[in-house]
Residue, then its C-alpha position, 0 to 999 in steps of 0.5 A: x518548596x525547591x524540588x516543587x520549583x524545579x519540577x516545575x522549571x523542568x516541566x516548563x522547559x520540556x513543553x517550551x524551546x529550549x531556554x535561549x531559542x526563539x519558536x520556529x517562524x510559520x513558514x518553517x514551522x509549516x514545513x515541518x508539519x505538512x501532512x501526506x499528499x492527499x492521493x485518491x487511489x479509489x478506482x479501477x487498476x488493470x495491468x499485469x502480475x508478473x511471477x519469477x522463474x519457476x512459478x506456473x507461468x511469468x505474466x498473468x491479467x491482473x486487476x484491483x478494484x480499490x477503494x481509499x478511506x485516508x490512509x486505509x485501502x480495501x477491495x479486491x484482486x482479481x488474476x487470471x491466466x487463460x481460463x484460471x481465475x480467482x478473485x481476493x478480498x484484499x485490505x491494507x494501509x499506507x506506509x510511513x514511507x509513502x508505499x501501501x502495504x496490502x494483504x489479500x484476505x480471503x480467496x472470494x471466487x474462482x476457477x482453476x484445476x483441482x492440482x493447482x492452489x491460490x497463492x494468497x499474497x501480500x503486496x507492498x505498491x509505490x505510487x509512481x507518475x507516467x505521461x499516461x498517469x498514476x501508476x502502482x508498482x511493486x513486489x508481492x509474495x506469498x503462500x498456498x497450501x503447497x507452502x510459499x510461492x514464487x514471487x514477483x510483481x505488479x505493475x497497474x495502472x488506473x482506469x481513466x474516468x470517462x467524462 
């Protein structure tokens, strides 16, 4: 009867505030179980890939064409440099800590001389805030068939909606 009452006093006290503590009023408590701002990344995002010395060349177009299911990102990426292109399925998935990790999946078409191979790359983007509106940044790396690429990073901007 003793060792059922205490296993039952120390489930109770691990499933309640501790003996002698009052619950957390509603506005604090509401403060510790906000949620993730709700941010819609869905769209089209157009700016520039940049690479480090030493790559094929260190500015590149470069587009994302994105749509957002809660925390998860899908679409496509699309480079180009002159008459080089390739466009990549990509997916991906908000981190704890606000940015996206994204991974591009599968190289789905391009053009590009037959001594040059894609880099397939991994990307981990920040949102950030400009008076011209939301923007992603961040690093990205990577590898081809020759091995691992010269990194860099991106710098996109959302397309605004037309009325």
């Amino acid at each position: 009867m003793r060792l059922t009452l205490l296993l039952v006093i120390f489930c109770f006290s691990a499933y309640s505030p501790a003996f002698g503590q009052q619950p957390l009023p509603q506005e604090e408590l509401s403060v510790h179980l906000r949620s993730r701002p709700k941010m819609r990344l869905s769209g089209l995002w157009t700016g520039e890939l940049l690479q480090n010395e030493g790559g094929i060349a260190d500015r590149f177009e470069f587009t994302m064409q994105l749509w957002q299911n809660g925390i998860f990102l899908h679409g496509t990426a699309h480079v180009k440099l002159g008459k080089i292109w390739a466009e990549m399925k990509l997916s991906g998935f908000q981190l704890d800590n606000g940015s996206w990790k994204l991974t591009e999946t599968e190289i789905l078409r391009s053009q590009k001389p037959d001594d040059l191979s894609w880099c397939i790359k991994r990307y981990e983007l920040r949102i950030g805030y400009t008076t011209e509106g939301m923007t992603l940044h961040g690093p990205w790396w990577g590898s081809s068939k020759f091995g691992p690429c010269v990194p860099g990073s991106v710098r996109l901007k959302i397309k605004k909606r037309s009325a």
